[in-house]
C-alpha positions in Angstrom: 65.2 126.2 162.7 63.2 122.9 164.0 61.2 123.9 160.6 63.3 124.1 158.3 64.7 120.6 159.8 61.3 119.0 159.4 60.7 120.6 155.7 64.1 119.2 154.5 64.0 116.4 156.2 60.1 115.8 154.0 61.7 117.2 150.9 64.7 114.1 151.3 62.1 111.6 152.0 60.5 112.4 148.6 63.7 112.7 146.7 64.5 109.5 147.5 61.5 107.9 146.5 62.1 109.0 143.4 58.8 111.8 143.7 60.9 115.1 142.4 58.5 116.4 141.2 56.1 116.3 144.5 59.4 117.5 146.3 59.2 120.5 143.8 55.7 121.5 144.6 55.9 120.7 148.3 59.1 123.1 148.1 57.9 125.8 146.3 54.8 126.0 148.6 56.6 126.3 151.4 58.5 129.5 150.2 54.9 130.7 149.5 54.3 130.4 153.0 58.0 131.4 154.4 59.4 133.5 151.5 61.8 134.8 153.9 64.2 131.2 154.0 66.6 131.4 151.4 67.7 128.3 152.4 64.9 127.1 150.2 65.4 129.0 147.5 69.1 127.3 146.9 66.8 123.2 147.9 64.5 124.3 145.2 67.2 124.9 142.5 68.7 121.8 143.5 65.9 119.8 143.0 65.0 121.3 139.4 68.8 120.9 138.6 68.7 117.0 140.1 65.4 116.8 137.5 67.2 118.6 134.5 69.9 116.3 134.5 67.8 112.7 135.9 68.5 110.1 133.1 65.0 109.3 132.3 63.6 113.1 131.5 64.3 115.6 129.0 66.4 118.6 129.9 64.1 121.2 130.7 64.5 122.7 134.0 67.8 124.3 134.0 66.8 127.4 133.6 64.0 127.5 136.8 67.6 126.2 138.5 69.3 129.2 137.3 66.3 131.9 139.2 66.2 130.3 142.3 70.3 129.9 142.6 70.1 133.4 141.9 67.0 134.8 143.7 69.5 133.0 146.9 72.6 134.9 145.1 71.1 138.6 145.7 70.5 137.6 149.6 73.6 135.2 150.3 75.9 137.6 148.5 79.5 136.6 150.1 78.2 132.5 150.2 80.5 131.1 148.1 78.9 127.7 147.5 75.7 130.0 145.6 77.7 130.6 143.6 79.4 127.7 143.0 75.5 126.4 142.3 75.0 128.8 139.9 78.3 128.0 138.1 76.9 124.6 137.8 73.7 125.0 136.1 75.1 127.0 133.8 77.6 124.3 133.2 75.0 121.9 132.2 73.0 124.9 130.2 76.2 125.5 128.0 77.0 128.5 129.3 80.7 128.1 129.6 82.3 130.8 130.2 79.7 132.5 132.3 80.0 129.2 134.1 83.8 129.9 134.6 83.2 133.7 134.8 80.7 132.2 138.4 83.5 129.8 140.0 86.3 132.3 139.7 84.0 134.6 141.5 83.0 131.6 144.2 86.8 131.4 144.8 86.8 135.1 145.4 84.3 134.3 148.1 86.2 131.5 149.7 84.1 128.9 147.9 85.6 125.4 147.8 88.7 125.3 145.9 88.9 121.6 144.8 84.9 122.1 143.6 85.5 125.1 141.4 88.8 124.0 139.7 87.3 120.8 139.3 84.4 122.4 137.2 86.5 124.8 135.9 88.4 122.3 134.1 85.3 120.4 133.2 84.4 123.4 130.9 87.8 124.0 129.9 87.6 120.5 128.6 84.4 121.3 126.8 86.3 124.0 125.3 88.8 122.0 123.7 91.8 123.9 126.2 93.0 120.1 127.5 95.8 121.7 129.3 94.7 124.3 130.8 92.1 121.3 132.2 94.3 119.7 133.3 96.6 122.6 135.0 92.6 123.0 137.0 92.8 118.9 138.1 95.8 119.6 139.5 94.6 122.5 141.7 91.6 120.7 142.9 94.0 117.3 143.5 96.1 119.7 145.7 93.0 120.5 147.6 91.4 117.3 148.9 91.3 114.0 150.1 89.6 111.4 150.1 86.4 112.9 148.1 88.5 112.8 145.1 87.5 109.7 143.1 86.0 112.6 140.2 89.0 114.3 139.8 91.2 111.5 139.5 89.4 110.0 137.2 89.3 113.3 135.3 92.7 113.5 135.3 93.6 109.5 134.2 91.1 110.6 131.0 93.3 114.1 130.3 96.9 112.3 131.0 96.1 109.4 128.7 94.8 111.2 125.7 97.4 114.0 125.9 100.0 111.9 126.6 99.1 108.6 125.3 102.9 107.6 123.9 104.4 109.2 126.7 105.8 105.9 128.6 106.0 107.6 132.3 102.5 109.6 131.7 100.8 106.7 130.8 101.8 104.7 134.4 100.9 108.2 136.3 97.1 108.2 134.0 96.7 104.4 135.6 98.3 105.1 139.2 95.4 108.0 138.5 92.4 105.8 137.9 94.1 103.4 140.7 93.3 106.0 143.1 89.9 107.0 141.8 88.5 103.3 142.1 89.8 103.2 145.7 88.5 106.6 146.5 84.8 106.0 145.5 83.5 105.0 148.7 84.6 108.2 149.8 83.0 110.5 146.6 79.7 111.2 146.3 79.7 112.3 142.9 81.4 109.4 142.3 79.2 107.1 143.7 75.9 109.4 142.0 78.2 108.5 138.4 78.3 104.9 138.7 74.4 104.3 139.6 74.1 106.6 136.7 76.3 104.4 134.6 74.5 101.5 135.5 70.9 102.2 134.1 73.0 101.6 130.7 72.0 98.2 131.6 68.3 98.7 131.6 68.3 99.6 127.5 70.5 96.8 126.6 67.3 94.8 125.2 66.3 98.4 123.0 69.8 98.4 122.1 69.6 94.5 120.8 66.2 95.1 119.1 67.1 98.4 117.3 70.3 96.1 116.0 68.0 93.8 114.6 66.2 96.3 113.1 68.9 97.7 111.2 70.1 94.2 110.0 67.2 93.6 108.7 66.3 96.5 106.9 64.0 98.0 108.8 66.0 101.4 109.3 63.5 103.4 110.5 62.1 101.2 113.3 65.7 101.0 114.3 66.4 104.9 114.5 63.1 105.0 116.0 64.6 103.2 119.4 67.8 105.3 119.4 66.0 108.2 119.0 64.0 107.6 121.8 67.0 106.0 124.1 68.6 109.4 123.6 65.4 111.5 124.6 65.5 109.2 127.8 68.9 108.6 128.4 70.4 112.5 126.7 73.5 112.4 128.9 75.0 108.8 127.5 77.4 110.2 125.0 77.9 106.8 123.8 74.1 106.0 122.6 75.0 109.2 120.3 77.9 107.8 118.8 76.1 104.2 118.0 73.1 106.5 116.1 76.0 108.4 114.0 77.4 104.8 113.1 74.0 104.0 112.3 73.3 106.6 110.2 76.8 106.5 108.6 75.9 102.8 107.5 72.6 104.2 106.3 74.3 106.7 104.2 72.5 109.2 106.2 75.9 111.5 107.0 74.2 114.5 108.1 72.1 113.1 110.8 75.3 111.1 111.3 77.5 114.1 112.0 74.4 115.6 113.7 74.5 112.7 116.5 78.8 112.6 117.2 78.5 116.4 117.5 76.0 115.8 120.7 78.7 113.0 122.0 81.4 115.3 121.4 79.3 118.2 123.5 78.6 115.6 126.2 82.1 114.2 126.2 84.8 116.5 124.9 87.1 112.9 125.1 84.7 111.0 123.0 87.4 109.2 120.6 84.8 107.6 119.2 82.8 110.3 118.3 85.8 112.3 116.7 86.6 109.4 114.7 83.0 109.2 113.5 82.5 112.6 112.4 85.7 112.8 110.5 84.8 110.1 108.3 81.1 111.6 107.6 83.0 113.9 106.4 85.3 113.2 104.3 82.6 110.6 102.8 80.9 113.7 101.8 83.7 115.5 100.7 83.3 118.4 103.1 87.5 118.3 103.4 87.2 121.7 105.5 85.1 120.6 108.2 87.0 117.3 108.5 90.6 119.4 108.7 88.6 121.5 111.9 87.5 118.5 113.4 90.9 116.6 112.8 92.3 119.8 114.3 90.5 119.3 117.2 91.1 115.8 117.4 95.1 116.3 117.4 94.4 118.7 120.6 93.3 115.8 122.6 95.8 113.4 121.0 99.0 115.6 119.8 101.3 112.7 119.4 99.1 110.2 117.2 101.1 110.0 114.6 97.5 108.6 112.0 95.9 111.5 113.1 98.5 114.0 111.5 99.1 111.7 108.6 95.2 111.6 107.6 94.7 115.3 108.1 98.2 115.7 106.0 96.2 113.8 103.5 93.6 116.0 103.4 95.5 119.3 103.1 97.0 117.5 100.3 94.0 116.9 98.3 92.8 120.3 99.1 96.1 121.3 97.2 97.7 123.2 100.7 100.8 121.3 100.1 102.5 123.3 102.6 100.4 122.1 106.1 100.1 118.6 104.2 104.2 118.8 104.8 103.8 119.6 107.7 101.7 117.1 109.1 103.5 114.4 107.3 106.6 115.3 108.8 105.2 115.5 112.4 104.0 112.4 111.5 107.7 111.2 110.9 109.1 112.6 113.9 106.4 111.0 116.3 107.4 108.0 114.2 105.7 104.8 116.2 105.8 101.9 113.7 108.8 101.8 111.1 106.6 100.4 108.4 103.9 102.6 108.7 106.6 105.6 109.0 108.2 104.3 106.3 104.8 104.8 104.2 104.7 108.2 105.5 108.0 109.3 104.1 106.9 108.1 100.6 104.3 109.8 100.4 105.8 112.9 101.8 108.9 112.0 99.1 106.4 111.8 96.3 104.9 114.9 97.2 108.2 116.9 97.6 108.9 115.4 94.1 106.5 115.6 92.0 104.4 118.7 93.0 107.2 120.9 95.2 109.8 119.7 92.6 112.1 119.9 95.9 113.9 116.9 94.8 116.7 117.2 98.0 113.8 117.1 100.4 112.3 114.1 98.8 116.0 112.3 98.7 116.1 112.8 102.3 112.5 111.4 102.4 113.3 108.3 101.1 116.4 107.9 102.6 114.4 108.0 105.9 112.0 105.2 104.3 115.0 103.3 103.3 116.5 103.2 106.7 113.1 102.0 108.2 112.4 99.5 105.6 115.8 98.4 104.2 114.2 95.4 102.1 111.5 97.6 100.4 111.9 97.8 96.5 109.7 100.3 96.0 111.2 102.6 98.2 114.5 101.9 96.4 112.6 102.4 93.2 111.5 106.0 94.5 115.0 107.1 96.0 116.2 105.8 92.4 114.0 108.1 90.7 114.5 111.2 92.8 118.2 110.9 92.4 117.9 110.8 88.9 115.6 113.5 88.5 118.4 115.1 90.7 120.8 114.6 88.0 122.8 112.7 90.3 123.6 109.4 88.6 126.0 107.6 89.7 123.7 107.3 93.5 120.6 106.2 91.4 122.9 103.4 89.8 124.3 102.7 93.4 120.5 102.1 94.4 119.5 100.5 91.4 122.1 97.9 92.3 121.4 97.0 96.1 117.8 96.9 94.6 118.8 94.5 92.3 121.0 92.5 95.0 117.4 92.0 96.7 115.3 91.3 93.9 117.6 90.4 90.7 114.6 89.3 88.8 112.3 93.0 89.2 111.5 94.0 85.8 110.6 97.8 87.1 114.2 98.2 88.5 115.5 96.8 85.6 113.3 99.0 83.4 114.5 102.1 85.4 118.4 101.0 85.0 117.4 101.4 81.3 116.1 104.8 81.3 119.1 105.7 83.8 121.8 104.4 81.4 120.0 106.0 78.8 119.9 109.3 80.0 123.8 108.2 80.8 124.2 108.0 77.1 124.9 104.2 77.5 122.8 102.7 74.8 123.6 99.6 74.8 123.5 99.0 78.5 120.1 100.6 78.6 119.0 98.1 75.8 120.2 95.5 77.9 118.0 96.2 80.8 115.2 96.8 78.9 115.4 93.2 77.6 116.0 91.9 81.1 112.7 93.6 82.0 110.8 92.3 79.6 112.5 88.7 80.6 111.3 88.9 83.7 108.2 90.2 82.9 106.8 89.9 78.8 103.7 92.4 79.7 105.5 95.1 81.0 104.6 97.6 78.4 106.6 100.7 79.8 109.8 98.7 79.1 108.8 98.0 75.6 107.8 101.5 75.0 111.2 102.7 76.1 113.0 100.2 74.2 111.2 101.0 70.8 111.9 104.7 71.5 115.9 104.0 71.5 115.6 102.0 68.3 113.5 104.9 66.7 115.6 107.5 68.0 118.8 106.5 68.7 119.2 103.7 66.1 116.7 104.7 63.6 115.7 100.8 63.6 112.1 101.6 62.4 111.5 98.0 62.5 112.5 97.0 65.4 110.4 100.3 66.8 107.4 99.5 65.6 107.7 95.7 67.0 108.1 97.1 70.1 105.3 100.2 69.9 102.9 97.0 68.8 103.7 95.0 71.9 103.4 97.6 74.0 99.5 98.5 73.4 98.9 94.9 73.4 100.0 95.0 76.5 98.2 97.9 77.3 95.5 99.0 75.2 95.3 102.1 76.9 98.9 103.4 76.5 98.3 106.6 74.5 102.4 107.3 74.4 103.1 103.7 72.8 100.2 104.8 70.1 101.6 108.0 69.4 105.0 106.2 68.6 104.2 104.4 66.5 102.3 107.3 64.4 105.9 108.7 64.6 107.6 105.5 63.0 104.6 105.3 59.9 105.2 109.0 59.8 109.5 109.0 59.0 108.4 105.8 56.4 106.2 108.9 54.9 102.5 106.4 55.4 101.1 109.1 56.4 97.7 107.6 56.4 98.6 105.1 59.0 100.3 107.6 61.2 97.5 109.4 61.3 95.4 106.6 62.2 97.9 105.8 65.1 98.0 109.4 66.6 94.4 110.1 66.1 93.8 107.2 68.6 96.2 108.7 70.6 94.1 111.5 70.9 91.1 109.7 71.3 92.9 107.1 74.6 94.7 110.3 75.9 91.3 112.4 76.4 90.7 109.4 78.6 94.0 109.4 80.2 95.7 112.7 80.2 98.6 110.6 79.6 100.4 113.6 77.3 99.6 117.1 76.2 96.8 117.1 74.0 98.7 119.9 71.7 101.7 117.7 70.9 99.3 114.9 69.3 97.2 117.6 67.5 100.5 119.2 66.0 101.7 115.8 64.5 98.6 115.3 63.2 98.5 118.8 61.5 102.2 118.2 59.9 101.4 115.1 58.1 99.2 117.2 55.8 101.1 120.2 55.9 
């Protein structure tokens, strides 16, 4: 026993200078001399594990950790803490859910239960299961003292990202990191973190020089340094999040996603890091990986309202119109800001309007967005429009009209009062509005598109049409429909020459636009020859 004492005791010594390596030898030479002490077995796969995961060396040695934890196991068969060890180093390997498969079986052997919960819900967090993590902190919590300034930490992390929004959770996630800053005296691991934590300081001067780097060009010297900060420093999640950014400003988005994916690995609460790799890619257009990622993202933070809006976004422009309602609508509900809500019932009105054709869902949209934002014309404009489209006209005019109590001089509202008392069958109130819009606004080319199609149509005042088609694609050069209006007009005086001239470059701005279907042009044109 007085041996063992005095090998340790050597083995300590050199650890603490710093000599692991030396330790390692001088360890594994005495088990060539004593291979009967287990005891040495289990100091030996602590010391390759302490040099697998020391801050200045590549990870290397987990699996020489792994054989002598295990050449201990098949001896110390009922010693929990083996176990426990072994769990461990397959933690930091990867190995989840042999890791948890080796703590469940440590418990089994009356192995320390705040230890194995604690790692438990350390891979568990790695797994992206953030409450069942935190279901393990709270075991561990229930099992010790004052050597918990880890696990209350752990838990401050889990109750602020799952509950962020939640006004009583957020006080209990600070009374939580209250309690781990008081408790690190008493934690070891705690302690071990925060010198760990510290060496950041010692690549401040690489981190300024690889910045100067990059701002001057010189990419490659710059990813030079990060690269090699990583290789020294590999368990800083945050020096792999800088080198995405980096990259990501390079243009560079697969090394980019390449580098949040390690922070992500090292630190399943790496906001950062999420927010990083969603933007790679959607930059690259890879809308699939961003939704998983987004996915994953909303597990950690359920109630961010953005988050479900962006990937709502994304569903839509993938064409899944069903999760992109979705999303929006949890969006709604979570509903933190009323302008920014407000936004997101638009756009969850526009959709429900114009690709669902649900036009009830989008009035109660907009109604929402009303409420939020009572002095927003557009929204006004949009609940307008939906009504109308909903064949309910006397609400559009209602809208129209508080619209117009807090903007009289909008020419779109005015414009849209046209087309509504048009499709009234008030003609001479929708010419009225139409004139009032282009009062208030003499380029509005929409307003004197409509306007020329009621004197064409309605009042077969060819004249008066084609002044307004002419001033309309002045306005707007680009206005295929104004340009295929006035082929109409030259077609009824029977110039067919100069109606074709007119719907010909119809054709040629709508290929352009898409402004109308391509057929109806070609079939005027075809008629005026026929």
């Amino acid at each position: 026993m007085d041996n063992i004492k005095k090998i340790n005791k050597t083995i300590d010594k050199l650890a603490q200078k710093g000599d692991i390596q030396e330790a390692i030898e001088y360890c594994q030479s005495m088990i060539v001399k004593d291979p009967e002490q287990i005891n040495l077995h289990v100091r030996l796969g602590d010391l390759y594990l302490d040099w697998h995961l020391d801050i200045y060396q590549a990870k290397q040695y987990i699996d020489e950790a792994i054989t002598e934890y295990q050449k201990a196991a098949e001896v110390l068969i009922d010693n929990g803490e083996i176990y426990y060890k072994i769990g461990v180093a397959l933690y930091y390997k990867g190995e989840l859910d042999k890791a948890i498969n080796y703590f469940n079986i440590a418990l089994e052997k009356k192995g320390n239960i705040a230890k194995n919960h604690y790692m438990i819900a350390k891979c568990l967090k790695k797994k992206d299961r953030f409450q069942d993590a935190l279901d393990n902190v709270n075991i561990a919590l229930k099992h010790c003292f004052l050597n918990s300034s880890s696990i209350h930490y752990s838990k401050f992390r889990l109750l602020n990202s799952l509950f962020f929004q939640n006004r009583k959770k957020k006080i209990q996630s600070y009374f939580e990191l209250l309690l781990s800053i008081l408790l690190i005296p008493f934690d070891k691991e705690a302690i071990k973190n925060i010198k760990y934590k510290l060496k950041w300081v010692n690549i401040i001067p690489s981190l300024v020089k690889a910045d100067s780097y990059f701002q001057q060009g010189d990419l490659e010297s710059a990813f030079n340094i990060y690269n090699d900060l990583t290789n020294k420093m590999p368990g800083y999640s945050t020096l792999y999040v800088i080198l995405g950014d980096m990259y990501k400003k390079a243009g560079r988005l697969e090394e980019s996603i390449n580098e949040y994916k390690m922070a992500i690995w090292i630190d399943s609460l790496n906001h950062s890091a999420y927010a990083g790799i969603v933007q790679a890619y959607e930059e690259m257009g890879d809308y699939d990986n961003a939704i998983l990622y987004y996915k994953k993202y909303i597990q950690i933070h359920p109630h961010n309202a953005v988050l479900h809006s962006n990937i709502a976004n994304l569903y839509f422009m993938k064409g899944d119109t069903d999760n992109a309602v979705e999303h929006y609508q949890t969006a709604i509900t979570i509903n933190p800001k009323a302008d920014w809500t407000s936004i997101v019932a638009q756009t969850l009105g526009f959709i429900q309007q114009n690709v669902i054709r649900n036009t009830h869902c989008a009035i109660a949209n907009y109604q929402i967005a009303n409420a939020l934002t009572p002095k927003e014309i557009d929204v006004y404009i949009s609940l307008g429009s939906a009504f109308y489209d909903n064949d309910d006209y006397n609400n559009a005019l209602i809208v129209y009209r508080r619209a117009l109590e807090l903007e009289p001089g909008n020419s779109k509202i005015h414009c849209n009062l046209g087309y509504l008392y048009w499709g009234m069958g008030d003609v001479d109130e929708a010419i009225k509005e139409y004139k009032l819009s282009i009062k208030y606004d003499p380029t509005y080319d929409i307003a004197y598109n409509n306007l020329g199609v009621i004197y064409l149509d309605d009042l077969v005042q060819i004249q008066n049409a084609i002044d307004c088609f002419y001033t309309a694609v002045e306005c707007n050069p680009n206005y295929a429909l104004a340009y295929y209006n006035l082929g109409r007009c030259y077609a009824l005086k029977s110039q067919n020459v100069e109606a074709a001239k007119f719907f010909q470059q119809a054709m040629d701005v709508n290929n352009i636009t898409s402004e109308m279907d391509p057929n109806d042009i070609q079939e005027r044109l075809n008629d005026l020859f026929n």
